[in-house]
C-alpha positions as CSV (number, residue, x, y, z in Angstrom):
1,X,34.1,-8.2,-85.4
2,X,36.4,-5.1,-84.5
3,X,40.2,-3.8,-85.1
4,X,41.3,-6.8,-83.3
5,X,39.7,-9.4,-85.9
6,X,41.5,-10.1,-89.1
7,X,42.4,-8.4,-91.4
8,X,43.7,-5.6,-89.3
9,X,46.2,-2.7,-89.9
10,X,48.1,-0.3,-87.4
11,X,49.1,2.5,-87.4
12,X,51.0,5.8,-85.9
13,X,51.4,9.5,-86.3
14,X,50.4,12.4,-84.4
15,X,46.9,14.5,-83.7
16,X,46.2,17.7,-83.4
17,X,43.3,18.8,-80.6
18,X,42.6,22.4,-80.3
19,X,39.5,23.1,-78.1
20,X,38.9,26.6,-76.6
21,X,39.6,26.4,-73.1
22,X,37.6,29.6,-72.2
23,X,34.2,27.3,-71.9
24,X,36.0,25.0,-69.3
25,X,35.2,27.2,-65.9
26,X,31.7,27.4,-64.9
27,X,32.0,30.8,-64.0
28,X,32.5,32.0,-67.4
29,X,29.4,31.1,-68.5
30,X,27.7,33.9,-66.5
31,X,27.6,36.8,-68.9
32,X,27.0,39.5,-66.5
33,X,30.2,38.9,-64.5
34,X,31.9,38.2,-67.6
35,X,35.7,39.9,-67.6
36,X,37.9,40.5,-70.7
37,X,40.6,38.3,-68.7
38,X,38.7,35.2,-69.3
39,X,39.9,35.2,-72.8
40,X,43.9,35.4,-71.3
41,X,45.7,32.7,-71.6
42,X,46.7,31.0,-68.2
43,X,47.1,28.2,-65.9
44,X,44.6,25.2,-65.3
45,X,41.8,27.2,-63.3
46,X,43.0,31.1,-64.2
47,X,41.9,33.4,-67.0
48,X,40.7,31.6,-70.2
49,X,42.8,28.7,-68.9
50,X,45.6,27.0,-71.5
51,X,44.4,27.5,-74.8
52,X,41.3,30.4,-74.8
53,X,42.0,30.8,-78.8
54,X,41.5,27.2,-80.3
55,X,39.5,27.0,-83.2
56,X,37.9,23.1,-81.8
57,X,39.7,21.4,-85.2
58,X,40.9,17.8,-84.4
59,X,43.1,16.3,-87.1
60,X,45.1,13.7,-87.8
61,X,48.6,14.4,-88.9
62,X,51.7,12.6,-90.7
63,X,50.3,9.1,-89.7
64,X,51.7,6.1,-91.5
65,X,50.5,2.5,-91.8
66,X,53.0,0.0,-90.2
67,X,51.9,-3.3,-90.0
68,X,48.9,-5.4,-91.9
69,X,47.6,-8.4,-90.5
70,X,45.5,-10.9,-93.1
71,X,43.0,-13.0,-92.3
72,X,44.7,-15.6,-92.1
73,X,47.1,-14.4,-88.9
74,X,50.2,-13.7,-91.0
75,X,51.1,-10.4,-90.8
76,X,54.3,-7.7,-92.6
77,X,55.5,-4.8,-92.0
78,X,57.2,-5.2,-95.8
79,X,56.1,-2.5,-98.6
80,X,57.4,-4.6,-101.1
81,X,55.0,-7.4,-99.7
82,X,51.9,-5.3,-99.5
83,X,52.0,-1.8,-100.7
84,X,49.5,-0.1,-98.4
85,X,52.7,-0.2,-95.2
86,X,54.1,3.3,-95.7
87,X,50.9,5.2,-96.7
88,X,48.7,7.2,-94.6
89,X,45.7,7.2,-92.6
90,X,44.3,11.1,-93.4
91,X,41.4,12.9,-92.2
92,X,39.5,15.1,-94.9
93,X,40.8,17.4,-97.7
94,X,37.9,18.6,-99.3
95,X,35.8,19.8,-96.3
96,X,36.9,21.5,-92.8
97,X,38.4,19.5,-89.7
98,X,36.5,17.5,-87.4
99,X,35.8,19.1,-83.9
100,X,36.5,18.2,-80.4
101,X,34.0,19.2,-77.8
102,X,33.1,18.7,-74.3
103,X,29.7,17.4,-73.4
104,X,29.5,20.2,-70.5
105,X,31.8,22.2,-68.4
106,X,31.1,20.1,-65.5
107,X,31.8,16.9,-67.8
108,X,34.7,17.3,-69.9
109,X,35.9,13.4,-69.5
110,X,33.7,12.6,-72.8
111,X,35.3,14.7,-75.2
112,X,33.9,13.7,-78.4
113,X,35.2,14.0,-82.0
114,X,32.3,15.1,-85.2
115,X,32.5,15.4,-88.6
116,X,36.0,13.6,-88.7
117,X,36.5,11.7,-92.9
118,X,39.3,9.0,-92.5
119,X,41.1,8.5,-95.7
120,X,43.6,5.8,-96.7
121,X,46.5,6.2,-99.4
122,X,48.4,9.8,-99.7
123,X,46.8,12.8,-101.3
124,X,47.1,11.8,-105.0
125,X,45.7,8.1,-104.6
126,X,43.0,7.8,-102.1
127,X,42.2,4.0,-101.9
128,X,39.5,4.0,-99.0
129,X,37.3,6.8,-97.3
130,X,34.7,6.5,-94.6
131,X,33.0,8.6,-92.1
132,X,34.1,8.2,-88.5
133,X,30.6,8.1,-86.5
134,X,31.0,10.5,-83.5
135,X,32.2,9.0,-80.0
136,X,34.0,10.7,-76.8
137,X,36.9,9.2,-76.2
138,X,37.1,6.6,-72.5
139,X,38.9,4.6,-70.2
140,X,41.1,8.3,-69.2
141,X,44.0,7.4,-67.4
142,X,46.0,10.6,-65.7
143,X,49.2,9.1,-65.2
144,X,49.5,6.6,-68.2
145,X,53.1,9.0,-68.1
146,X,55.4,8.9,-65.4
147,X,57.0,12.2,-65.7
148,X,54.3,14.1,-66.7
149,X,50.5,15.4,-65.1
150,X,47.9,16.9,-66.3
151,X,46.5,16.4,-69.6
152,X,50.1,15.7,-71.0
153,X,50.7,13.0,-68.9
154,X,47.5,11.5,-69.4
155,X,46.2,8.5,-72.1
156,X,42.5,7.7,-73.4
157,X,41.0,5.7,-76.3
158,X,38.4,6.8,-79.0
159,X,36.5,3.4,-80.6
160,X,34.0,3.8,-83.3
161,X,33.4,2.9,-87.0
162,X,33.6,4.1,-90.6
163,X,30.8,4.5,-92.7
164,X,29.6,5.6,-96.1
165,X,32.6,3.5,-97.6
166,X,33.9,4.9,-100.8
167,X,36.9,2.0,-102.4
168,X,38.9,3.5,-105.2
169,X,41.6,0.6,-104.9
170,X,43.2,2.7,-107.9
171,X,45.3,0.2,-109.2
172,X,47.0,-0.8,-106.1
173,X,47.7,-4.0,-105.4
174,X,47.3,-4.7,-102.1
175,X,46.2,-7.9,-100.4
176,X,44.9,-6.7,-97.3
177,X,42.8,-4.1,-98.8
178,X,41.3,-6.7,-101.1
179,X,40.9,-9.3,-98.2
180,X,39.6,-6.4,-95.8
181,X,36.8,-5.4,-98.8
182,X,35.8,-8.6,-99.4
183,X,35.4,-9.0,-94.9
184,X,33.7,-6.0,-94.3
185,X,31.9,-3.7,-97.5
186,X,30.1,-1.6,-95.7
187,X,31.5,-0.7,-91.8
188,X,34.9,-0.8,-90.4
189,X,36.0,-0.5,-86.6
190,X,38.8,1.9,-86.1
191,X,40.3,2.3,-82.1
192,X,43.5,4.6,-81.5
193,X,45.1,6.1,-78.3
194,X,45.9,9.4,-77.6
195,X,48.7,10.5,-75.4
196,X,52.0,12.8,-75.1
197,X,49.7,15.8,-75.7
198,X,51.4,19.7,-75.3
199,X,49.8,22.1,-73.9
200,X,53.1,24.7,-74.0
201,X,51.6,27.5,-75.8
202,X,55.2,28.7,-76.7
203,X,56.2,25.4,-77.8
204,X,56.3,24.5,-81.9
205,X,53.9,21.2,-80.9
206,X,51.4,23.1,-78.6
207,X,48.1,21.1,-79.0
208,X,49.9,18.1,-80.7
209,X,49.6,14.7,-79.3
210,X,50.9,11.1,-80.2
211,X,48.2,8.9,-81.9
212,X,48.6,4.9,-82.3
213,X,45.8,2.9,-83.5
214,X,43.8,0.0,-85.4
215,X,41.6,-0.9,-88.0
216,X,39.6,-3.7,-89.3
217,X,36.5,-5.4,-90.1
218,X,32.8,-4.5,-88.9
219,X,29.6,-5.9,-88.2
220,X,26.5,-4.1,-88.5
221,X,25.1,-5.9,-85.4
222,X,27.8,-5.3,-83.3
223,X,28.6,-3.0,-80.9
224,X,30.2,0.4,-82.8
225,X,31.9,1.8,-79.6
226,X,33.4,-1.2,-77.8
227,X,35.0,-4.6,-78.7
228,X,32.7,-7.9,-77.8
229,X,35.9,-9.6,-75.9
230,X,37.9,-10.3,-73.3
231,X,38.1,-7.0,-71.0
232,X,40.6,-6.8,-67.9
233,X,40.2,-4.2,-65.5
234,X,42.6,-3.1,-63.1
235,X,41.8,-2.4,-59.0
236,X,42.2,1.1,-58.9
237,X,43.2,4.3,-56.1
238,X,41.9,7.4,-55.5
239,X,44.2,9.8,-55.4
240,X,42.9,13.7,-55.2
241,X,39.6,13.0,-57.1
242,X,41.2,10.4,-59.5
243,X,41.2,7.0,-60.1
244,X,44.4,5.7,-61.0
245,X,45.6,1.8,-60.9
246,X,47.0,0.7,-57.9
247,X,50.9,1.6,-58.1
248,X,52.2,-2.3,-56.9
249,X,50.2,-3.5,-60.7
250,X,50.4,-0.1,-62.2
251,X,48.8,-1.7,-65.2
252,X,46.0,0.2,-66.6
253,X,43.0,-1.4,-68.7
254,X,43.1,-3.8,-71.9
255,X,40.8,-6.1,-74.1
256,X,42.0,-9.6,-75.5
257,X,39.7,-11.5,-78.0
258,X,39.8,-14.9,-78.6
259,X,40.4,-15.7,-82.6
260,X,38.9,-19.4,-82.2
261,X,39.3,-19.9,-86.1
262,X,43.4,-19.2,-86.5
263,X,44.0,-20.5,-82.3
264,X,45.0,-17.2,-81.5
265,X,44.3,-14.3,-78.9
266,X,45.0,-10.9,-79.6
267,X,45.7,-8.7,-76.7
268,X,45.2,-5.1,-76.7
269,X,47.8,-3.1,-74.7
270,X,47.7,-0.1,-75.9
271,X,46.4,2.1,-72.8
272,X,47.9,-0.7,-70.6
273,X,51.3,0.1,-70.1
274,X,53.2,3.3,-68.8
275,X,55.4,5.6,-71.2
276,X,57.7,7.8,-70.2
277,X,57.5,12.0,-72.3
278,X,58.4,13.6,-74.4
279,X,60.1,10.1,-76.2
280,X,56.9,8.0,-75.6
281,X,58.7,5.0,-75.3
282,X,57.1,2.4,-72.9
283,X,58.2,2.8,-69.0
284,X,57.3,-1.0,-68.2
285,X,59.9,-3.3,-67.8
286,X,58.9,-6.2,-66.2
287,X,58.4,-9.9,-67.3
288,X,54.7,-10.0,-68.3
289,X,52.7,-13.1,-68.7
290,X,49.0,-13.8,-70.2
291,X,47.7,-16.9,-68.1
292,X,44.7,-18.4,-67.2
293,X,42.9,-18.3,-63.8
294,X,42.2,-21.7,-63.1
295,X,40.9,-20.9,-59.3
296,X,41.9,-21.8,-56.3
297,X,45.1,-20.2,-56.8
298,X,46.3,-22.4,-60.0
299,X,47.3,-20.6,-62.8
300,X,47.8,-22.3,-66.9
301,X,50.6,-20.0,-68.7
302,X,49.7,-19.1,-72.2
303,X,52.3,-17.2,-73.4
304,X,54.6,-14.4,-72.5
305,X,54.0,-10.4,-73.6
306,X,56.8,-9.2,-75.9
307,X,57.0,-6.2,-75.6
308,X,60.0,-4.9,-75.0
309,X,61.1,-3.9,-78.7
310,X,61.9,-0.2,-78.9
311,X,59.2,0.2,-81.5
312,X,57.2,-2.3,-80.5
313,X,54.3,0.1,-79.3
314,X,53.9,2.4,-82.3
315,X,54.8,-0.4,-84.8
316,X,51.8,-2.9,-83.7
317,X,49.5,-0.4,-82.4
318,X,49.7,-1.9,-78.9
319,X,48.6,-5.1,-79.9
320,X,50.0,-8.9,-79.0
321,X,49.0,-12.0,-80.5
322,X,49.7,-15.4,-78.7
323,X,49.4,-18.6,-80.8
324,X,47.0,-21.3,-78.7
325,X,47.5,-25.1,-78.8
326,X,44.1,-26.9,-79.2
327,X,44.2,-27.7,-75.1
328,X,44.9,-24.0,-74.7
329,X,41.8,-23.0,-76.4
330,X,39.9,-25.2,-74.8
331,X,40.8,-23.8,-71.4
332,X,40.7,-19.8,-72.7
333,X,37.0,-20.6,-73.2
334,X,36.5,-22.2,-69.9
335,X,38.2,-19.4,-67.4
336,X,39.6,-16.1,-67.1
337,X,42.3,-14.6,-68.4
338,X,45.2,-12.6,-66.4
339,X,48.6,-11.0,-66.7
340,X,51.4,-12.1,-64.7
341,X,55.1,-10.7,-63.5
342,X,57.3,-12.0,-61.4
343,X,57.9,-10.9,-57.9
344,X,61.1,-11.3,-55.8
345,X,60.3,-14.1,-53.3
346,X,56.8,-14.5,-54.3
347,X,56.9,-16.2,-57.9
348,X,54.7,-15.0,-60.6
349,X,51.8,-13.1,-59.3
350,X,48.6,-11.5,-60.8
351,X,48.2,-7.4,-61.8
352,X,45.8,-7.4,-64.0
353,X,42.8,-9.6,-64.7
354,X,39.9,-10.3,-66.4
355,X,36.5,-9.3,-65.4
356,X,35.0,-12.5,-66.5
357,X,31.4,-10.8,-66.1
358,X,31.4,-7.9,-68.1
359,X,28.4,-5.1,-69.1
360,X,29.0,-2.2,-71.0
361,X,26.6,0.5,-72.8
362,X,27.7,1.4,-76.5
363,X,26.5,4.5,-77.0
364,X,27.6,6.8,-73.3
365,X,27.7,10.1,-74.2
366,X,23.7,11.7,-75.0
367,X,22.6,15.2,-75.6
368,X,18.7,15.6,-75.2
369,X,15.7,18.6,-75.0
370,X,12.5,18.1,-73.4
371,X,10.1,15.3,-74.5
372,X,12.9,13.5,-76.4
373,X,13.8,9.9,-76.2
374,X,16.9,8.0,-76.9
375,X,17.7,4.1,-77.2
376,X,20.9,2.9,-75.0
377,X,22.4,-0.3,-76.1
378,X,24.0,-2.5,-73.4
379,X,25.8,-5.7,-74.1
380,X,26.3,-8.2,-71.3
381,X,28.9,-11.4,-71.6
382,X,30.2,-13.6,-70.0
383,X,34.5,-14.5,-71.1
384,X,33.4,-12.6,-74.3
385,X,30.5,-14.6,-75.1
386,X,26.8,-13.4,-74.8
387,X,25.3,-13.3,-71.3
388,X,21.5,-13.8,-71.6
389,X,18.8,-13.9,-69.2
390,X,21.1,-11.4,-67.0
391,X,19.2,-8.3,-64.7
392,X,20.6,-4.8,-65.7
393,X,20.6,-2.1,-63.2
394,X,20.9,1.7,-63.9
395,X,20.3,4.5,-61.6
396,X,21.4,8.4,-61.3
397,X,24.2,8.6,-59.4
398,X,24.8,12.2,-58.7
399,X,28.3,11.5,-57.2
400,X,30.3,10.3,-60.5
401,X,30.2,13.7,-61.8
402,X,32.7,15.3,-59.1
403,X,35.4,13.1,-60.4
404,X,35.0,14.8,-63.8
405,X,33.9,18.4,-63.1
406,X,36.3,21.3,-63.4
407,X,36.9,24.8,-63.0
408,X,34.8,26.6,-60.0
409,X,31.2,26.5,-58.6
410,X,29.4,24.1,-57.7
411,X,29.2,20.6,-58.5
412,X,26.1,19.7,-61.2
413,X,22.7,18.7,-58.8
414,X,20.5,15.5,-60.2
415,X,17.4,15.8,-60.4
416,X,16.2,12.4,-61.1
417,X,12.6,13.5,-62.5
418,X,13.6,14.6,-65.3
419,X,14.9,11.5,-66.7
420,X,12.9,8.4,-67.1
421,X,14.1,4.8,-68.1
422,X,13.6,1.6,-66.8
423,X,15.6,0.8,-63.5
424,X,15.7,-3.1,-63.8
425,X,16.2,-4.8,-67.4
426,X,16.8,-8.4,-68.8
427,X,19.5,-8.8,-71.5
428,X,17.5,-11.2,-74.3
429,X,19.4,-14.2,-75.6
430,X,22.2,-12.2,-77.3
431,X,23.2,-10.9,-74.1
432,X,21.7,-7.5,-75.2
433,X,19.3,-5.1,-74.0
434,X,17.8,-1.8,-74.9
435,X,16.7,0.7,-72.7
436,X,14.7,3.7,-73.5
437,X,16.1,7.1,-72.1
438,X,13.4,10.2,-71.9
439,X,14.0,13.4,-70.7
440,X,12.0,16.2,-69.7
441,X,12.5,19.8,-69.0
442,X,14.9,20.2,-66.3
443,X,13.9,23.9,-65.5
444,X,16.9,25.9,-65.8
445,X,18.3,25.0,-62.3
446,X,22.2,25.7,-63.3
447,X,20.6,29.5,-63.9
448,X,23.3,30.6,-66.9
449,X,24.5,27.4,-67.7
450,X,21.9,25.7,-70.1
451,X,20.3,22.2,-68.6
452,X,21.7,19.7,-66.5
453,X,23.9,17.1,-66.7
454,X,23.6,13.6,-65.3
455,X,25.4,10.1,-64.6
456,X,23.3,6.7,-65.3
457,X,25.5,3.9,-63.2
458,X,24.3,0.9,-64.5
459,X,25.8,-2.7,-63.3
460,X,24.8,-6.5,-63.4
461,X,23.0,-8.7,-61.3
462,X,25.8,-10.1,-58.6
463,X,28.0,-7.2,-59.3
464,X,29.0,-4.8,-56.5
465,X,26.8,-1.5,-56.6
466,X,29.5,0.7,-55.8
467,X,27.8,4.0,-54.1
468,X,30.0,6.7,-54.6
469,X,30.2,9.2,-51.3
470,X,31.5,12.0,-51.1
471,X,34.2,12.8,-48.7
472,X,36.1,16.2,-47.7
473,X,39.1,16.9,-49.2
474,X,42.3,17.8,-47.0
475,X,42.6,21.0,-48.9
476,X,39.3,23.0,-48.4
477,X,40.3,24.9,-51.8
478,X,39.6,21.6,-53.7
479,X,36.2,20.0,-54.4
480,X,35.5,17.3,-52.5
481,X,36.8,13.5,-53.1
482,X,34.4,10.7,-54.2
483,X,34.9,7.4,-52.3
484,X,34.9,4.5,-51.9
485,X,39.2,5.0,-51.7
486,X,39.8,2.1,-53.3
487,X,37.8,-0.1,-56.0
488,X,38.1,-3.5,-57.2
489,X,36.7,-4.7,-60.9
490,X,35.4,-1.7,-61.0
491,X,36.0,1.4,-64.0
492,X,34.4,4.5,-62.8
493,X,34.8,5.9,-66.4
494,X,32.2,3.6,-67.6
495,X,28.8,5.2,-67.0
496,X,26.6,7.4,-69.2
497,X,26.4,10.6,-69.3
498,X,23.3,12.4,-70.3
499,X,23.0,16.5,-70.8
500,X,19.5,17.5,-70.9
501,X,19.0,21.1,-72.3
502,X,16.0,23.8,-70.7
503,X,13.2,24.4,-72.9
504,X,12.0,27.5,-74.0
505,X,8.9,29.7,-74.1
506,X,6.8,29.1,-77.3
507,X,6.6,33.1,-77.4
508,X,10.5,33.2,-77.5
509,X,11.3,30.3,-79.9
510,X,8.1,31.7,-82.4
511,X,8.6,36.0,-81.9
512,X,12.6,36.1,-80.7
513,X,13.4,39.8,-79.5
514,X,17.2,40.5,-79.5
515,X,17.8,41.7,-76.4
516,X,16.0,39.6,-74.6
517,X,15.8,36.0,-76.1
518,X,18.6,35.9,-78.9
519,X,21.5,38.8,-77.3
520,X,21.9,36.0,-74.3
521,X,22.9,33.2,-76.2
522,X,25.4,34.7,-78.9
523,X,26.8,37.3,-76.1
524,X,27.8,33.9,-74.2
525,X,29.3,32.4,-77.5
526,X,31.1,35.3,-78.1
527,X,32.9,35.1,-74.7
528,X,33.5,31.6,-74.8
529,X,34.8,31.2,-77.7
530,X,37.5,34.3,-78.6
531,X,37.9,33.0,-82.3
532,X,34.6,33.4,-83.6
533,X,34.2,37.4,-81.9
534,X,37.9,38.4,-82.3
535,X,38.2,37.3,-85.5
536,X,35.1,36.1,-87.9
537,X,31.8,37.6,-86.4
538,X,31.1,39.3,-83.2
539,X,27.8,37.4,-82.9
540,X,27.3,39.2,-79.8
541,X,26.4,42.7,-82.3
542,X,23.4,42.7,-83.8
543,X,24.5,44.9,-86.8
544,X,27.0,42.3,-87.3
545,X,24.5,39.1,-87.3
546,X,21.6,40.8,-89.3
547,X,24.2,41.5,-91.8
548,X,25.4,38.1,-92.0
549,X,22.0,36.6,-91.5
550,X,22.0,34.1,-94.6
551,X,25.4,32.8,-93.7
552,X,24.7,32.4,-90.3
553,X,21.7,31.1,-90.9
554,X,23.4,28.3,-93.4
555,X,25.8,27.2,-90.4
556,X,23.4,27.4,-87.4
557,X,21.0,25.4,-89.3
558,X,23.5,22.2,-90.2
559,X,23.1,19.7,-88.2
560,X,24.8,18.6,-85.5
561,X,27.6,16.0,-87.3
562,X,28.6,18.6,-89.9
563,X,32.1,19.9,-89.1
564,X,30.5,23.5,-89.9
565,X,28.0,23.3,-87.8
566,X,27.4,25.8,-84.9
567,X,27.7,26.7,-82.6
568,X,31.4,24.8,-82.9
569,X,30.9,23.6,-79.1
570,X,27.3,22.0,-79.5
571,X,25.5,23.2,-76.5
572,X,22.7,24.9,-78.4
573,X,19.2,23.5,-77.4
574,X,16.9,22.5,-79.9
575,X,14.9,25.5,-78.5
576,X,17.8,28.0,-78.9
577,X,19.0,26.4,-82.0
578,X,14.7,26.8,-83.5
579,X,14.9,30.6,-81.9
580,X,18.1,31.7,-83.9
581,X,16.6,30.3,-87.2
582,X,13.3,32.2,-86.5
583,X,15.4,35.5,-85.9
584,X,17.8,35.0,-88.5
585,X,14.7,34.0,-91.0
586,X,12.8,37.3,-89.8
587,X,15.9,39.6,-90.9
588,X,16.6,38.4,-94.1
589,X,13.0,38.2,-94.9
590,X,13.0,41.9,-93.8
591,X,15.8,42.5,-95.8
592,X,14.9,41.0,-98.8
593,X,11.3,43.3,-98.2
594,X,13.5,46.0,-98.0
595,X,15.1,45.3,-101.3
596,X,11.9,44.7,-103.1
597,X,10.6,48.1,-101.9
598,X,13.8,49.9,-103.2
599,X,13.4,47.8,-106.7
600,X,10.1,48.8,-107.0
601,X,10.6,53.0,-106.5
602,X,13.6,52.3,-108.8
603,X,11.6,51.0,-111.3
604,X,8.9,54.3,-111.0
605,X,11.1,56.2,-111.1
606,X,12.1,55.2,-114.4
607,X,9.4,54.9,-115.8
């Protein structure tokens, strides 16, 4: 089960994203050609880029439940039917913001959200609270806006789950939170898209975007990042680096699942269609229609996509459902789905369609140290069922990175050997399979930039094993383009990405000297993120951190999900993160000598 089962609420609002930017160039990572400038604000590419003083808080803000689905298929928009529409969806109140971070400068197309609390109700009657397990958002798409580029005309999705359920119904009642409690306890799947996002740092919304999203029920053996369904995948361009959907379709992705129980199908649109900024309002207007591809050129209409309602995107969260007739069903089970417009002189025609074969790792977003060992989950199916008996393939391919790095230097190098999993897998009879992911030391070869960071492709037997090339760029200022130009069923956003962090000397992590082992790391902290130095601790002076040992040593040791954890940005090895506790332990261990010693002369003298 996920958001698009039953029961299911939507909702809208805004968010509120505000990374430091300094960290975003390569080149300000190197501490000894560090310049005061870097913390400027400036253009994409110049000085600390567009937002060098962001404190990494993600929130959600002033977003209101519209629309409750039951399971049953009914759905209202009607407070005085069910008195959740018109409350909020609410991140914490008793703890700090979650935190957006990058994996890596050089892969900043996974931003992931920790420590985020979602809370349903308003602040003085909190009727549901969960813990949103950490994900980086996918399926980017640059140009989801028409008249905008860069990041604010740009769209992606975050899909995880709550956990640690707290119900405090308080009184309230509500149908679909009794229905949704009595569906799913213990895990809920929650899905939202993020677009309109400013970056104006003179404007009264700088780092405020538009949010629109879904929840419902959860199963613990599902999936926690994806939806089991129907998943359609647009043939895509490459334009300057980026892959964008091919401007006659201009229809980006979308999932549909099949509710066999109520004859339904849900279709998710919600970072399908174009929008148009600063309004939002959706920039399609064409005559959509889900069909089935019934080969040889036939088509079966299901049903036509209304969308057109002004409202119609924030008020149902992007979603469509189409009633099915018992034939219809029968068919939807049989072939593939696909959307449909008209074209002059041509009839209805396809733009988007299923990929009827579909494989898709949950987790794609690892951070790993030397000799550690992580378990990727892929699901294989076939028109949203289980695909069994299917051959996985996965491989490094050192080329998908170039279409996410940023800033200057040079692109990140694989080096295969450092990473060990299986190369050929068999998905068992639940169309899964679980592949074990090691990593070893990669040896420092980015020099001041901690570890490496790689790209697992991984594909299905049959499937096209796209090999992304490299090819020169007209502008020699620009990295270099990936090819192939154009692609077909496939989303180059879908691969793993893995950052594996240098190890350290024993000597170093055990006996830390300041200068040498611990100055490094909090002088590059302190340069890359202008908040912490400017205005809480210069962790880059020692008088400053051995004063503050005990608190520092509180946040440094958290781990990683905590919203206070640091460092804020998350790209502390294990060995760093061990070598800072060993320092900080020493000095307050010293200090706390010191204080015994000055007790005990106190006391003689006395006496």
């Amino acid at each position: 089960m996920s958001y698009l089962n039953t029961p299911r609420l939507t909702f809208s609002g805004k968010f509120q994203a505000d990374p430091s930017t300094v960290n975003n160039d390569v080149e300000h990572y190197n501490n000894a050609k560090f310049e005061a400038s870097y913390q400027d604000y400036g253009e994409h590419g110049t000085n600390g880029w567009w937002n060098p003083d962001g404190t990494g808080n993600w929130r959600l803000i002033d977003c209101v439940i519209n629309t409750v689905t039951y399971k049953d298929g009914t759905s209202t928009n009607d407070p005085s039917v069910d008195p959740i529409i018109g409350m909020s969806v609410m991140d914490a109140n008793a703890r700090v913001a979650g935190k957006i971070v990058d994996l890596d400068p050089q892969q900043q197309s996974v931003s992931q959200i920790w420590g985020m609390v979602v809370r349903l109700g308003n602040e003085g009657n909190v009727l549901l609270k969960g813990e949103f397990t950490p994900v980086g958002f996918n399926d980017i798409w640059w140009k989801r806006t028409v008249n905008a580029g860069g990041s604010p005309g740009a769209a992606a999705t975050y899909q995880s789950v709550l956990t640690g359920l707290n119900w405090t119904e308080g009184g309230l009642n509500s149908r679909y939170l009794n229905e949704l409690k009595a569906e799913s306890p213990d895990q809920l799947s929650m899905k939202f898209n993020v677009d309109i996002f400013n970056q104006t740092v003179t404007d009264a919304n700088f780092t405020i975007g538009r949010v629109v999203g879904s929840i419902g029920p959860s199963k613990l053996e599902e999936p926690s990042h994806f939806t089991l369904g129907r998943q359609f995948v647009p043939d895509l361009i490459c334009n300057q680096g980026m892959y964008l959907p091919d401007p006659k379709n201009a229809l980006y992705v979308a999932t549909a699942l099949v509710l066999e129980e109520s004859k339904q199908i849900v279709l998710d649109l919600g970072n399908c269609l174009t929008t148009t900024s600063p309004d939002g309002k959706i920039a399609e207007s064409r005559r959509l229609l889900l069909g089935l591809d019934l080969g040889d050129g036939r088509s079966l209409p299901l049903g036509e996509i209304l969308y057109q309602d002004e409202n119609w995107y924030v008020q149902n969260g992007g979603l469509v459902t189409i009633s099915l007739t018992d034939d219809q069903l029968s068919s939807v089970l049989k072939f593939p789905l696909e959307i449909r417009t008209k074209v002059e002189n041509l009839g209805f025609t396809c733009i988007l369609k299923e990929k009827a074969s579909y494989l898709r790792a949950d987790q794609f977003v690892f951070r790993m140290n030397d000799s550690q060992s992580a378990a990727v989950d892929f699901y294989a199916t076939y028109l949203g069922k289980a695909l069994p008996n299917k051959t996985v393939y996965c491989e490094v391919q050192p080329n998908l990175m170039n279409i996410m790095g940023q800033g200057n230097g040079n692109p990140p190098t694989a080096i295969p050997a450092i990473l060990d999993f299986p190369q050929e897998m068999s998905t068992d009879e639940n169309g899964k399979v679980v592949m074990k992911l090691s990593a070893t030391d990669p040896a420092n070869p980015r020099k001041y930039i901690d570890g490496q960071v790689y790209a697992l492709w991984y594909y299905l037997e049959g499937e096209d094993n796209t090999d992304f090339k490299l090819i020169p760029d007209i502008d020699p200022n620009k990295p270099p383009i990936v090819s192939p130009d154009t692609l077909s069923g496939v989303d180059p956003n879908n691969f793993i990405s893995v950052l594996v962090f240098n190890s350290l000397s024993p000597e170093a992590i055990q006996n830390p000297d300041w200068e040498s082992d611990v100055k490094p790391v909090m002088q590059q902290y302190s340069n890359l993120y202008p908040l912490m130095s400017k205005g809480i601790f210069n962790l880059a002076d020692q008088t400053v951190v051995d004063t503050n040992a005990k608190i520092l040593r509180f946040v440094f040791g958290l781990p990683i999900e905590d919203p206070n954890h640091m460092p804020v940005t998350r790209d502390l090895s294990k060995d760093k993160q061990q070598m800072i506790l060993n320092y900080l332990d020493a000095v307050i261990a010293e200090a706390a000598l010191q204080e015994s010693s000055i007790a005990e002369n106190v006391n003689q003298n006395n006496a």
